[in-house]
Each structure stands twice: as structure tokens, then as C-alpha cells.
PyMOL CGO cylinders between C-alpha atoms (Angstrom):
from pymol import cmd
from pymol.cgo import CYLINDER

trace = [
    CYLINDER, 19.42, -8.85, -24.72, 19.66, -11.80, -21.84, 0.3, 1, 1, 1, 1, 1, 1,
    CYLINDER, 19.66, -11.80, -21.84, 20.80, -14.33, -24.23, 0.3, 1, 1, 1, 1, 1, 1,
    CYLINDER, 20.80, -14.33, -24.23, 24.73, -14.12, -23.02, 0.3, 1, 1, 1, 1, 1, 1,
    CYLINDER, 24.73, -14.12, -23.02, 23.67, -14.68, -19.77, 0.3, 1, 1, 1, 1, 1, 1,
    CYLINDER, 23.67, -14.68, -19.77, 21.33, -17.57, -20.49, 0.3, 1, 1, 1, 1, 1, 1,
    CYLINDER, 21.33, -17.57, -20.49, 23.65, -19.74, -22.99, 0.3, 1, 1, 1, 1, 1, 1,
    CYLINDER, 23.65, -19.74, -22.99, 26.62, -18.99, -19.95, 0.3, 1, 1, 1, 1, 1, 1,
    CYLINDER, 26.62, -18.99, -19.95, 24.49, -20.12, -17.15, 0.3, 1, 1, 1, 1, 1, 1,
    CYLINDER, 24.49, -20.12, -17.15, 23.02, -22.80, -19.23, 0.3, 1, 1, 1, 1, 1, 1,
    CYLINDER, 23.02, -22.80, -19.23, 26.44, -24.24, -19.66, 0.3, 1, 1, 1, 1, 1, 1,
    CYLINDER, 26.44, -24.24, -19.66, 27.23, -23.60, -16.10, 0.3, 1, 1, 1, 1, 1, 1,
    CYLINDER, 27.23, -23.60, -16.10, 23.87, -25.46, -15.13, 0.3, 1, 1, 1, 1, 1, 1,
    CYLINDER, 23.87, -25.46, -15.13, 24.25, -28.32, -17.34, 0.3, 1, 1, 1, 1, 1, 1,
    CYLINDER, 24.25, -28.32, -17.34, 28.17, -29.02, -16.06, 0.3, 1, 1, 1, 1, 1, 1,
    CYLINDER, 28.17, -29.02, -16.06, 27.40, -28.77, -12.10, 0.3, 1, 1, 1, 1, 1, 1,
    CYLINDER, 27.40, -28.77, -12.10, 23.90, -31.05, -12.74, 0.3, 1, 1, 1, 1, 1, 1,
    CYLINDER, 23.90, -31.05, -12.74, 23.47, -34.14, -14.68, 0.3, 1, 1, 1, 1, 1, 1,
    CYLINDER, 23.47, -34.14, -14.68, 20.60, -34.62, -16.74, 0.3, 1, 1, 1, 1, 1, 1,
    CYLINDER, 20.60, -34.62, -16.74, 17.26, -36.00, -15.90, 0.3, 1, 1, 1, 1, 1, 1,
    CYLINDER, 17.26, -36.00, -15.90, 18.36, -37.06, -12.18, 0.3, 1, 1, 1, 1, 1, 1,
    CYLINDER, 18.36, -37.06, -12.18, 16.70, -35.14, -9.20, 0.3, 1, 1, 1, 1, 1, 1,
    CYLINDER, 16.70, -35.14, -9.20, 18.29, -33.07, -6.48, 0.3, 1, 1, 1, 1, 1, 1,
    CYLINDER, 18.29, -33.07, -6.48, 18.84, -36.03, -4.50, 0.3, 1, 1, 1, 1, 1, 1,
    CYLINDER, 18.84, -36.03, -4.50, 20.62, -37.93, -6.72, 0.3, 1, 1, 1, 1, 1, 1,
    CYLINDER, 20.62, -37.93, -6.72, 23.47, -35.10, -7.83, 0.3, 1, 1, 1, 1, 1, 1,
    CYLINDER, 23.47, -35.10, -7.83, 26.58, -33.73, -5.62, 0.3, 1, 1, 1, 1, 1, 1,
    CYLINDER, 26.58, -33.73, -5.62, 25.17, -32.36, -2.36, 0.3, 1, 1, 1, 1, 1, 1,
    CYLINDER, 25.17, -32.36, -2.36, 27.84, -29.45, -3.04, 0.3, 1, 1, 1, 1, 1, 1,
    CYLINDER, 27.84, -29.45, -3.04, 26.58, -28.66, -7.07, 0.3, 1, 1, 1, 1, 1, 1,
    CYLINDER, 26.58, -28.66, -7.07, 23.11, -28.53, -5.76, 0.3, 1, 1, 1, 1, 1, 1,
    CYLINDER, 23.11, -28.53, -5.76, 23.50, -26.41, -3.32, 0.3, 1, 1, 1, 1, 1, 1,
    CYLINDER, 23.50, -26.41, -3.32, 26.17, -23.67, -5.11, 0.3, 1, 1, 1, 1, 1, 1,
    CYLINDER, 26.17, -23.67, -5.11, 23.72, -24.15, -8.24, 0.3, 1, 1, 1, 1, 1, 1,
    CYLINDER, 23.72, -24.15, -8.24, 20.40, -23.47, -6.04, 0.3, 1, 1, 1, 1, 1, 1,
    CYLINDER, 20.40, -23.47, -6.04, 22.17, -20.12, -5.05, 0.3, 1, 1, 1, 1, 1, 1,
    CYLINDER, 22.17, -20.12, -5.05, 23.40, -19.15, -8.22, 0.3, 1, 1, 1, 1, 1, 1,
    CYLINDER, 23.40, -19.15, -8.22, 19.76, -19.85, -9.13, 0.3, 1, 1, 1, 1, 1, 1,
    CYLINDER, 19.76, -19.85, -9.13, 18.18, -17.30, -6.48, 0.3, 1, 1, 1, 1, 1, 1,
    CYLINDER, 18.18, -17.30, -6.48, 20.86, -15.09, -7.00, 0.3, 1, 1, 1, 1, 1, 1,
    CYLINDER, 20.86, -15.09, -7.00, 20.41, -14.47, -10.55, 0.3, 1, 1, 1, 1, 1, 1,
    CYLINDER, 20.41, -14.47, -10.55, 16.55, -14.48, -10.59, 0.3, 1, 1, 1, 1, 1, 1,
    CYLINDER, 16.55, -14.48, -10.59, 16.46, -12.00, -7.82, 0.3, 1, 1, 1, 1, 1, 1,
    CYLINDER, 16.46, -12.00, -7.82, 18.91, -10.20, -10.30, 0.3, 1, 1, 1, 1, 1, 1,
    CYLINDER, 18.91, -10.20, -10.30, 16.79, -9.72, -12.83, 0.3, 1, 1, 1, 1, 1, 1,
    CYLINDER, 16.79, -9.72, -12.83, 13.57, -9.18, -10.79, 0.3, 1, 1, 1, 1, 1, 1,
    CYLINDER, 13.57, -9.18, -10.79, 15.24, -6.43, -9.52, 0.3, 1, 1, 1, 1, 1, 1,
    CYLINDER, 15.24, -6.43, -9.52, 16.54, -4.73, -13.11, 0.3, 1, 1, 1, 1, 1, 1,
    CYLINDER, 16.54, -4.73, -13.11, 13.15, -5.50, -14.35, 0.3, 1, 1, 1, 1, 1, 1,
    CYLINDER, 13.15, -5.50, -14.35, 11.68, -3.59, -11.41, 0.3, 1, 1, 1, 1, 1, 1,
    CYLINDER, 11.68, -3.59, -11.41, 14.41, -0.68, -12.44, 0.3, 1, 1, 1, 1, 1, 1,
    CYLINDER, 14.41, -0.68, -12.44, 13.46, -0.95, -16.14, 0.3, 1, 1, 1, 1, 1, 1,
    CYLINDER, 13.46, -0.95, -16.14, 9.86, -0.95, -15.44, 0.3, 1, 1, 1, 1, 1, 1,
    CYLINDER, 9.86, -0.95, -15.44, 10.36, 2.02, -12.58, 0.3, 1, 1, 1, 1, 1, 1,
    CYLINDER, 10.36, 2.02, -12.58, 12.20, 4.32, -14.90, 0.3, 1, 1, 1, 1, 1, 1,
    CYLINDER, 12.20, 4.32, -14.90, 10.47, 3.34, -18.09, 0.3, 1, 1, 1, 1, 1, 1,
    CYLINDER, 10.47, 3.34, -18.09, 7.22, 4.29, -16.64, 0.3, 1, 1, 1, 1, 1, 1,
    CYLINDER, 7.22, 4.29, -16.64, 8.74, 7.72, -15.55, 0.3, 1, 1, 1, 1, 1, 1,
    CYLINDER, 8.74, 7.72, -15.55, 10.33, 9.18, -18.68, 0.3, 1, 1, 1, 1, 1, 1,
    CYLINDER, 10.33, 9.18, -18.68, 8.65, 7.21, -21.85, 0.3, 1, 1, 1, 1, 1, 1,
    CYLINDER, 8.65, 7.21, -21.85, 6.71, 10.10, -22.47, 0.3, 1, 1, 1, 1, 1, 1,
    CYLINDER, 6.71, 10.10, -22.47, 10.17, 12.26, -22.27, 0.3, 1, 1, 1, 1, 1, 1,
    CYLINDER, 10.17, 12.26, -22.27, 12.69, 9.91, -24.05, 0.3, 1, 1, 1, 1, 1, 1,
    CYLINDER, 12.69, 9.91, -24.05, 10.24, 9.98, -27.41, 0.3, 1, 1, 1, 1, 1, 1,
    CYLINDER, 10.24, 9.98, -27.41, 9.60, 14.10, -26.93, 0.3, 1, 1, 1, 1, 1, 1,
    CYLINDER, 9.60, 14.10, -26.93, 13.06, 14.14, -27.17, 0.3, 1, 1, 1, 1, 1, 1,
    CYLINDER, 13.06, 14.14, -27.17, 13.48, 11.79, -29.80, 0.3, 1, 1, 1, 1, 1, 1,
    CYLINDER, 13.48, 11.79, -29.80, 10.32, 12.91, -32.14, 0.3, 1, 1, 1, 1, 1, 1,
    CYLINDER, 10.32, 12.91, -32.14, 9.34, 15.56, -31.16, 0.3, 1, 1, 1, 1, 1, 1,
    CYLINDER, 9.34, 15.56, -31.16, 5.60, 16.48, -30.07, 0.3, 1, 1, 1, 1, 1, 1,
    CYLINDER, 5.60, 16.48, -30.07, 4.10, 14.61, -32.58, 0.3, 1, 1, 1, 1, 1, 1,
    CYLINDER, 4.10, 14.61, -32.58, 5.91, 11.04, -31.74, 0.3, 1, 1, 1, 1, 1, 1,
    CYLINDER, 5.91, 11.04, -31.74, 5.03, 11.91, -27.32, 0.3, 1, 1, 1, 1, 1, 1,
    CYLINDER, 5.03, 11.91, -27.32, 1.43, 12.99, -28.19, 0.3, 1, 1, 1, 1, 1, 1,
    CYLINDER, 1.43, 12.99, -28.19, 0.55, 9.36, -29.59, 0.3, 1, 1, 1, 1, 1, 1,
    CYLINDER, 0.55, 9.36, -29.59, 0.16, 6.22, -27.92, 0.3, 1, 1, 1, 1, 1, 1,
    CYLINDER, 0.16, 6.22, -27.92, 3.95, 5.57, -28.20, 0.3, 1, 1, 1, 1, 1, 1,
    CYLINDER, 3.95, 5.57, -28.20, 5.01, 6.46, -24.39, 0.3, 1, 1, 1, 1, 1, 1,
    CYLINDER, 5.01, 6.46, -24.39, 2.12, 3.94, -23.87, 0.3, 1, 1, 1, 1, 1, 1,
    CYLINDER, 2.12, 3.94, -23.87, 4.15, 1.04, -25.49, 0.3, 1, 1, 1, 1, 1, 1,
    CYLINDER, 4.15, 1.04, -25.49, 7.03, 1.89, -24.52, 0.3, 1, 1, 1, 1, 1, 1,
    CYLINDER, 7.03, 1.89, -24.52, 6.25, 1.51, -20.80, 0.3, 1, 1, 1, 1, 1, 1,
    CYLINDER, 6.25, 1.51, -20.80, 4.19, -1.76, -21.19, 0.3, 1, 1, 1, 1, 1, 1,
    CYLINDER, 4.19, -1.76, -21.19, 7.23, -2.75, -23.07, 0.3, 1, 1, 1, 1, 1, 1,
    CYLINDER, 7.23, -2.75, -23.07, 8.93, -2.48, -19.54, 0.3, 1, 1, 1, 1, 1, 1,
    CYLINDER, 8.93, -2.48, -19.54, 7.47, -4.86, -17.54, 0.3, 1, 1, 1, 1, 1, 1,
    CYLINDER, 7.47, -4.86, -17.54, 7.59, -7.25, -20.91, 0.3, 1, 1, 1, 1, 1, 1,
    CYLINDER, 7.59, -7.25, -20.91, 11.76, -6.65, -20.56, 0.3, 1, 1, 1, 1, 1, 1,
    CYLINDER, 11.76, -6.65, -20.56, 11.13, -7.90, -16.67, 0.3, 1, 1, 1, 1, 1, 1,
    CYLINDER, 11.13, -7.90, -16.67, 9.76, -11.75, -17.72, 0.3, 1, 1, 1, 1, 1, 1,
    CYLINDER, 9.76, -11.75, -17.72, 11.74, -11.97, -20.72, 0.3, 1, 1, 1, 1, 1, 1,
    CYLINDER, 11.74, -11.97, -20.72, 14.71, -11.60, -18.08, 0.3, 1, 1, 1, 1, 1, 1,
    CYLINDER, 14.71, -11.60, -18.08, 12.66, -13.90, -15.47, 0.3, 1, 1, 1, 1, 1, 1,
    CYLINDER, 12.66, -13.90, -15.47, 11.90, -16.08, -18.05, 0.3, 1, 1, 1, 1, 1, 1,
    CYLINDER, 11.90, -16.08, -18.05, 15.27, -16.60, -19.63, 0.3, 1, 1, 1, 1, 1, 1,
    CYLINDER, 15.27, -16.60, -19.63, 17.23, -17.93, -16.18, 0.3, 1, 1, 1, 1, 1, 1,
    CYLINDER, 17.23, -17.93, -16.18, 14.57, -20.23, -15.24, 0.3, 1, 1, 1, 1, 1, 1,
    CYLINDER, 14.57, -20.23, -15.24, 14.28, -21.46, -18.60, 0.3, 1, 1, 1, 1, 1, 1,
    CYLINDER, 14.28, -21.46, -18.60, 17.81, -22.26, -19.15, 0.3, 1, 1, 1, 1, 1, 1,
    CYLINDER, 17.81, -22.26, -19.15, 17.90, -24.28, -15.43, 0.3, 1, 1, 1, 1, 1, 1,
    CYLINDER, 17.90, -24.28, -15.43, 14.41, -26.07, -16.90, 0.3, 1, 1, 1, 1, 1, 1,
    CYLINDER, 14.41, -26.07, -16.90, 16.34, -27.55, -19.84, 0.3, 1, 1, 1, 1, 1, 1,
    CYLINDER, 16.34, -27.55, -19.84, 19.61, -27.84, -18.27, 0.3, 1, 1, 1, 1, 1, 1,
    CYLINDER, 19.61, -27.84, -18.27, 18.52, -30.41, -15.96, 0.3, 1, 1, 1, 1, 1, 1,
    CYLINDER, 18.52, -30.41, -15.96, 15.48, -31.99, -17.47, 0.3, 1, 1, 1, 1, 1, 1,
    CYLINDER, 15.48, -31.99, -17.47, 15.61, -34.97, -19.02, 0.3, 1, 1, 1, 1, 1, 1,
    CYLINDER, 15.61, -34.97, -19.02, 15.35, -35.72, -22.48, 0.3, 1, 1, 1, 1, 1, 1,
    CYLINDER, 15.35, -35.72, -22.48, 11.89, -37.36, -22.91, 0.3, 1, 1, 1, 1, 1, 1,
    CYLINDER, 11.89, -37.36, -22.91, 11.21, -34.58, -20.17, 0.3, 1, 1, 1, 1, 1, 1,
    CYLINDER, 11.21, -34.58, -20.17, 12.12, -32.06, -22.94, 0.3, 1, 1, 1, 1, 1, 1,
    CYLINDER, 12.12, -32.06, -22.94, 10.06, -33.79, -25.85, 0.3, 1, 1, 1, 1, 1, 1,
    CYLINDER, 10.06, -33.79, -25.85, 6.78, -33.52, -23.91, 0.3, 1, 1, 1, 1, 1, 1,
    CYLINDER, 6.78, -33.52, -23.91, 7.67, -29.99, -23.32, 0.3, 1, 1, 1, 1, 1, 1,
    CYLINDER, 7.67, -29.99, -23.32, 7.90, -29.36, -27.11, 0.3, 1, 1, 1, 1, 1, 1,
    CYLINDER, 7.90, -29.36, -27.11, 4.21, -30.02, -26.60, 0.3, 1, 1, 1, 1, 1, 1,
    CYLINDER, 4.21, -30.02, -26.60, 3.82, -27.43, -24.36, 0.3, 1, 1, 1, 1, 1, 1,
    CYLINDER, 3.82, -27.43, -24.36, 5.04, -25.17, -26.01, 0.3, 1, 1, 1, 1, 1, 1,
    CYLINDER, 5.04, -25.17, -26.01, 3.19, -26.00, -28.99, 0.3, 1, 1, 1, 1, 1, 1,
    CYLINDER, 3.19, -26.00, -28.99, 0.35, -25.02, -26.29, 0.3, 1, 1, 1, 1, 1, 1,
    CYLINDER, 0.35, -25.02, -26.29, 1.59, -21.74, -25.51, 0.3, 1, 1, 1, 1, 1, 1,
    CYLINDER, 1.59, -21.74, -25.51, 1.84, -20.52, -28.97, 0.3, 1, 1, 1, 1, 1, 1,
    CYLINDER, 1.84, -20.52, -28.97, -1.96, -21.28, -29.57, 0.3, 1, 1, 1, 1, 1, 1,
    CYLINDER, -1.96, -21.28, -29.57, -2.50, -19.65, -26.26, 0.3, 1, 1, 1, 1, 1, 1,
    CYLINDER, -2.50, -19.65, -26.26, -0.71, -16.85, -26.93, 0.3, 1, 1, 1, 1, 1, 1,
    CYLINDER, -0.71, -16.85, -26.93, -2.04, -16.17, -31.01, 0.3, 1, 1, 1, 1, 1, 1,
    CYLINDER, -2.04, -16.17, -31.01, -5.59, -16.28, -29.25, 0.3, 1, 1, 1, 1, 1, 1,
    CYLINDER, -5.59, -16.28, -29.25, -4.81, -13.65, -26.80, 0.3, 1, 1, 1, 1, 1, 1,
    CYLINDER, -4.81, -13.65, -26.80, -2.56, -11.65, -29.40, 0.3, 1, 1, 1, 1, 1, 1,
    CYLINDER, -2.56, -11.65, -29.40, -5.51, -11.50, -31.99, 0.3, 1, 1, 1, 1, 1, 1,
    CYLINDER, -5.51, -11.50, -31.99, -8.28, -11.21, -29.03, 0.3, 1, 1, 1, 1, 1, 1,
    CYLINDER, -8.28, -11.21, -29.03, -6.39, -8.14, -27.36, 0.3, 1, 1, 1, 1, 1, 1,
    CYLINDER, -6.39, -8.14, -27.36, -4.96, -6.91, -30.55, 0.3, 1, 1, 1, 1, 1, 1,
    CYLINDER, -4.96, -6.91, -30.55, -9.04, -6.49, -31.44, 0.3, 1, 1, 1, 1, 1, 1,
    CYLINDER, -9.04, -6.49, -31.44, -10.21, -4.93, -28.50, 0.3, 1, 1, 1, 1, 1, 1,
    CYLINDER, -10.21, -4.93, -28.50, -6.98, -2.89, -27.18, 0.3, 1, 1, 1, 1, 1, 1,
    CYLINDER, -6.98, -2.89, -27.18, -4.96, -2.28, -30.34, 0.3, 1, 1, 1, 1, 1, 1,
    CYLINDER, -4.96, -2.28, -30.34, -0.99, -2.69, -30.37, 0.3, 1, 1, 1, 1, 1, 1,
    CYLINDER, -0.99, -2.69, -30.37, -1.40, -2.37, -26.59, 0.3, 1, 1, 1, 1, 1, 1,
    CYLINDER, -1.40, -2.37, -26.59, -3.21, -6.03, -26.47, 0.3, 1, 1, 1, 1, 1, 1,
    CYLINDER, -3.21, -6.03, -26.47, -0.06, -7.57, -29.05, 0.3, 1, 1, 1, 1, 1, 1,
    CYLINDER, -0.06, -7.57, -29.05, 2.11, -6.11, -26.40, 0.3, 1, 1, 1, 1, 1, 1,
    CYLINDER, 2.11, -6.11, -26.40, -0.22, -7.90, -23.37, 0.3, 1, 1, 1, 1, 1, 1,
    CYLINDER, -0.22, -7.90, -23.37, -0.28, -10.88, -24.62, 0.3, 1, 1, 1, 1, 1, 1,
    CYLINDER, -0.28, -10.88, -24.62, 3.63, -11.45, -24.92, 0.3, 1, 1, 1, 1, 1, 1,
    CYLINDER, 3.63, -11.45, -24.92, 3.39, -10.74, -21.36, 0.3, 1, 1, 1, 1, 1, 1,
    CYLINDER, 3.39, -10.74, -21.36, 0.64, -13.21, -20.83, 0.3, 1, 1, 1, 1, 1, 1,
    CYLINDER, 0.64, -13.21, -20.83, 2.69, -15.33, -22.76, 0.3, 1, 1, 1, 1, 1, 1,
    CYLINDER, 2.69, -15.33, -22.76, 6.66, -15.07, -20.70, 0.3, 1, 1, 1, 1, 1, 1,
    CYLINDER, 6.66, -15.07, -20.70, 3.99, -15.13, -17.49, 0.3, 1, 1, 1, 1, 1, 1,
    CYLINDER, 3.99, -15.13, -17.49, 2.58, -18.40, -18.53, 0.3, 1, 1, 1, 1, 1, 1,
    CYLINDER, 2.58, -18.40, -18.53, 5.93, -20.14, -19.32, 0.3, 1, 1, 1, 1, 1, 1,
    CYLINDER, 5.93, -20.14, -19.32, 7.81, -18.43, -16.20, 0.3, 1, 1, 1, 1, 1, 1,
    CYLINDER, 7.81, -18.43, -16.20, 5.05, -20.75, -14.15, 0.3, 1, 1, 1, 1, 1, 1,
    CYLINDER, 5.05, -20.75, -14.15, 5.70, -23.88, -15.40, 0.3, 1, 1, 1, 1, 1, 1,
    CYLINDER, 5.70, -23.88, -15.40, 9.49, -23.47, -15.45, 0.3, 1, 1, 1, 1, 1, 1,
    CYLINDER, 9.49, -23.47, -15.45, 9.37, -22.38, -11.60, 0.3, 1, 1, 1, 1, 1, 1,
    CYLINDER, 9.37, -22.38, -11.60, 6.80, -25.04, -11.18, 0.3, 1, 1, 1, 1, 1, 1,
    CYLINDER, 6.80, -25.04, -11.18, 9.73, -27.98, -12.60, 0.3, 1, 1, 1, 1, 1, 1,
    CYLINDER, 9.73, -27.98, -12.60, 12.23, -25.95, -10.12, 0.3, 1, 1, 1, 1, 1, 1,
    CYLINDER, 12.23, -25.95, -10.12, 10.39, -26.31, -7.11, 0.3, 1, 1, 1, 1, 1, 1,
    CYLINDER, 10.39, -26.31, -7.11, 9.61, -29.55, -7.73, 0.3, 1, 1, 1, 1, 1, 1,
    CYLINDER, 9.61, -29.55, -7.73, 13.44, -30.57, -8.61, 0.3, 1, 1, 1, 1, 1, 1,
    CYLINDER, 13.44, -30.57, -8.61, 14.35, -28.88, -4.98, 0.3, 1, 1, 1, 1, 1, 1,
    CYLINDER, 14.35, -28.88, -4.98, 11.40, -30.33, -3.40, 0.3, 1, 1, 1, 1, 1, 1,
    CYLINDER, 11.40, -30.33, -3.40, 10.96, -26.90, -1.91, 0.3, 1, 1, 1, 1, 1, 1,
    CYLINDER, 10.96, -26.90, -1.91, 9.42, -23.54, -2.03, 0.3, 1, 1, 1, 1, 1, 1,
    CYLINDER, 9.42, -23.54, -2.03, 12.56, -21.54, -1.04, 0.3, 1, 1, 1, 1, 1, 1,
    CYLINDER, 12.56, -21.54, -1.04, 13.48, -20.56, -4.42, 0.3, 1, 1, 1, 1, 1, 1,
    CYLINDER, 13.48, -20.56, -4.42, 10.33, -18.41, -4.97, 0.3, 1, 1, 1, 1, 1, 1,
    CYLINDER, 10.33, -18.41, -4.97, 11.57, -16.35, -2.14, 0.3, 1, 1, 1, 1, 1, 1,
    CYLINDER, 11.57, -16.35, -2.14, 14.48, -15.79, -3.39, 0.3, 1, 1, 1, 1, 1, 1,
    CYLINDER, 14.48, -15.79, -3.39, 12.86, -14.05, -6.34, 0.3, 1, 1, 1, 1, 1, 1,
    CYLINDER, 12.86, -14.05, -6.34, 10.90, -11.52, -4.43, 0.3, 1, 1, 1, 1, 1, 1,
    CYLINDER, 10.90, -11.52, -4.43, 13.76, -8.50, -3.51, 0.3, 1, 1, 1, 1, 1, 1,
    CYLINDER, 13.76, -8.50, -3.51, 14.11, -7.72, 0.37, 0.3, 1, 1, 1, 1, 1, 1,
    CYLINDER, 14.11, -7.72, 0.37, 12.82, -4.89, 2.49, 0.3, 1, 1, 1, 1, 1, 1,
    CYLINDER, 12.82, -4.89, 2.49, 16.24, -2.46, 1.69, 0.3, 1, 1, 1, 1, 1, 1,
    CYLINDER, 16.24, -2.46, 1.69, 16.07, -3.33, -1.63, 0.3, 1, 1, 1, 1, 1, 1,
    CYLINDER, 16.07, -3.33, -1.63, 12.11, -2.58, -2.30, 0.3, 1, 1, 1, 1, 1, 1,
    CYLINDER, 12.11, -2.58, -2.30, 12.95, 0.71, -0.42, 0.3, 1, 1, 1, 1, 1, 1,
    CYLINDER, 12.95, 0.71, -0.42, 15.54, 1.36, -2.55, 0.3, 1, 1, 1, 1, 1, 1,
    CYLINDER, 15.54, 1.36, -2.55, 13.11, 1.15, -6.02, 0.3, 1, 1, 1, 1, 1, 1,
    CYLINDER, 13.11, 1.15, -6.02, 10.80, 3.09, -4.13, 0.3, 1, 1, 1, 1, 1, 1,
    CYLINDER, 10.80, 3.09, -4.13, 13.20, 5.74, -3.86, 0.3, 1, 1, 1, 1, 1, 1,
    CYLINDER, 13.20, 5.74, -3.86, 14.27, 5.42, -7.19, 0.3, 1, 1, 1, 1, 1, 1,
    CYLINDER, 14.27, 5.42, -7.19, 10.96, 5.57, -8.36, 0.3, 1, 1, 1, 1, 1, 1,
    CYLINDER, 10.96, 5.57, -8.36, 9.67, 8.83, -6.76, 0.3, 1, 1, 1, 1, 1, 1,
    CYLINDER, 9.67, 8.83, -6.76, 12.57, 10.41, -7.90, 0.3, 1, 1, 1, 1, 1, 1,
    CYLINDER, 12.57, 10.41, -7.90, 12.13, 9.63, -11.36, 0.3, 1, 1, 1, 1, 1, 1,
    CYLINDER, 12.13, 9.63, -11.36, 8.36, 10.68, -11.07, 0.3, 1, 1, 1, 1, 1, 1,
    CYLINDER, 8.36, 10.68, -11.07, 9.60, 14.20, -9.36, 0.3, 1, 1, 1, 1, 1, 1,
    CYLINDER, 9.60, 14.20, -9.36, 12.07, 14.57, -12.13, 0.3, 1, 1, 1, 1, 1, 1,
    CYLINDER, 12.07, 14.57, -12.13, 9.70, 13.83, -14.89, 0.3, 1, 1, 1, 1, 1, 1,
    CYLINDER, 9.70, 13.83, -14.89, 7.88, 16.88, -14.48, 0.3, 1, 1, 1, 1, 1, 1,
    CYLINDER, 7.88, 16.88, -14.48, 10.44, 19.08, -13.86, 0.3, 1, 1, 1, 1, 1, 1,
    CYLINDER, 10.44, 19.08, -13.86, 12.06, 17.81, -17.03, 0.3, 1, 1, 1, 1, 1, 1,
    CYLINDER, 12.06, 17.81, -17.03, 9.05, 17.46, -18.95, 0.3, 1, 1, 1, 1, 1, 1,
    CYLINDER, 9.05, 17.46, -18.95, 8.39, 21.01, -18.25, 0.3, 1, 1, 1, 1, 1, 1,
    CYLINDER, 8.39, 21.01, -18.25, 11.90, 22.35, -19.24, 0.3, 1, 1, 1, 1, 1, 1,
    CYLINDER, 11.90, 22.35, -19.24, 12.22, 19.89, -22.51, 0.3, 1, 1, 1, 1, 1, 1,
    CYLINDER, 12.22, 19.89, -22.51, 8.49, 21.45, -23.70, 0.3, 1, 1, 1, 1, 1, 1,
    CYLINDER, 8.49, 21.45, -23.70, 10.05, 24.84, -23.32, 0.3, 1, 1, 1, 1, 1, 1,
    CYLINDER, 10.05, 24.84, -23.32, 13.25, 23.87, -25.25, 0.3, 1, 1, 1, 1, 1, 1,
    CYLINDER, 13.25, 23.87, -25.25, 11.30, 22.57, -28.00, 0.3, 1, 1, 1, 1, 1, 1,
    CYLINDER, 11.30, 22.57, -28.00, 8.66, 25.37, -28.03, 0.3, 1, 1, 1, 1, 1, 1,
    CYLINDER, 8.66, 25.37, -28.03, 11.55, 27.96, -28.21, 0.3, 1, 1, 1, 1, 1, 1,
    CYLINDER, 11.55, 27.96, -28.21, 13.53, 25.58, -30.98, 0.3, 1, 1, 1, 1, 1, 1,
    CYLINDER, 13.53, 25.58, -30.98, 10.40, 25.83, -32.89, 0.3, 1, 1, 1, 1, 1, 1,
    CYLINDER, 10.40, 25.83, -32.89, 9.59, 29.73, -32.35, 0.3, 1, 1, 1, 1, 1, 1,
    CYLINDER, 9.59, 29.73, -32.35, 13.50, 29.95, -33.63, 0.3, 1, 1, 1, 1, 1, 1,
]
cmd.load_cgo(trace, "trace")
């Protein structure tokens, strides 16, 4: 779904920045319009994932009544769907900081990286089969979280350290207006969900009655 936006910004990254040289050594001007774009976009999709997550969490149940019927809501379907949410928010996370990581990292930085992620896999088959076991398709679904959570560290970790500076993680986290904003969205959706809960149970009892 991100993957546009990543292979564009890559490009964008890896044409402002050269290679395996830190911030220091690169155009004070491409560091500094690149460390924006950088905020700018991660704050981006922290914010759709909070949106995803917010409205996700709101109608799941809904969107598969409508969809299956009583028998699709009634299982643990509006469950996975919402988990699936916050999974949407990383992946999104994940993807810009990822393609800034190997943008700008250089190539032997990249090979022990590989490594890594050889890492991450293992981790993240241990936690799949561990929650899968005690949780069910809920655990598969926590452990890909786990998983974007993990990788979203260690990329952030390589930007701070390229910057020298912590400024970038604030730029993540939405303002004041903005949180608001969610916030409103959010108890809106939750007001709505039982009005329209209410009224799609009706439809479909009447439909059925029909």
C-alpha cells in the first residue's frame, strides 16, 4: 500500500544524500530540506495510522456485519481486523524510515544489516509460533507488529545517529491540535458505532424476517 511512496522518497533520499557519508559531510542545504521531508512524512503517516487505527477500532465489528452478515461480526473477525490497524500504522512508520536507512547507508553498512535482518526473521517466527500457540491468529497478527516495532527502532536508531540529534523523534509524535483533532474523530466514530450498529442489526433482522 506505502510502496509508491517509499521507492519515490527513496529516490528522492538517495539523490539529495550521498551514500555512506554523515550529515556533516553532505550539502548543509540537502540535509536540512531532507531532515524535513523526513519529519514531515513520518509525522504523516503517524497520523493516518492513528486515523486507521481510530476508525478501524470503531466500525470493524460494523464493516464485516455489513459485509457477512451476523455470522462473519459474531466471530473473532472484527478482532483482526482492528489489530490489523495499528499493524497498517508501522508498516507506514516503518516504510519511510526504512527507505532513508538504505538510502544513505553505506554499502558494507547494508551487508551487516542483511544480518540483522536475518535476526528479525528468527525473532519474529519465535514470537509468530509462540503467540500463534497461546493467542490464536490474534498472536500471528502480534507478532508482525512486534516485528515492524523492532525494525522501526533500529532504523530511527541509524537516523538519529546520522543527525547527531534527537529532534527527529519529535517530529514523529503529532502536536496538541492535531491529537485533539483524533480525539474528536475518535469519539465520534465510537458515538456513531452504536447508533449504526443498532440501525444495521435492525436492517438485517427485518431483511431476514422478509
Amino acid at each position: 500500500g506505502f510502496k509508491n511512496i517509499e521507492d519515490s522518497y527513496y529516490l528522492f533520499f538517495a539523490q539529495m544524500l550521498r551514500r555512506g557519508l554523515s550529515a556533516e559531510q553532505q550539502g548543509v542545504d540537502a540535509v536540512k530540506i531532507c531532515k524535513e521531508s523526513l519529519g514531515n512524512l513520518l509525522r504523516l503517516m503517524a497520523l493516518f495510522g492513528l486515523v486507521v487505527t481510530v476508525y478501524g477500532l470503531a466500525y470493524s465489528w460494523l464493516a464485516l456485519l455489513i459485509y457477512g452478515g451476523r455470522g462473519l461480526a459474531d466471530t473473532e473477525g472484527p478482532l483482526l481486523l482492528q489489530l490489523h490497524c495499528p499493524y497498517i500504522a508501522v508498516c507506514g512508520i516503518n516504510g519511510i524510515a526504512e527507505c532513508f536507512f538504505f538510502a544513505t547507508m553505506a554499502q558494507d553498512e547494508i551487508e551487516r544489516y542483511n544480518y540483522k535482518l536475518l535476526f528479525f526473521s528468527v525473532v519474529f517466527l519465535f514470537l509468530s509460533v509462540l503467540l500463534s500457540y497461546l493467542l490464536g491468529t490474534v498472536g500471528f497478527i502480534i507478532a508482525n507488529i512486534a516485528n515492524m516495532a523492532i525494525r522501526i527502532f533500529f532504523s530511527l536508531r541509524y537516523i538519529t545517529q546520522f543527525y547527531k540529534s534527537t529532534d527527529i523523534l519529535y517530529r514523529i509524535i503529532p502536536n496538541i491540535p492535531q491529537f485533539l483533532i483524533v480525539g474528536v474523530c475518535g469519539a465520534t466514530a465510537l458515538l456513531s458505532k452504536f447508533i449504526l450498529e443498532g440501525q444495521a442489526e435492525s436492517l438485517l433482522a427485518s431483511s431476514y424476517t422478509q
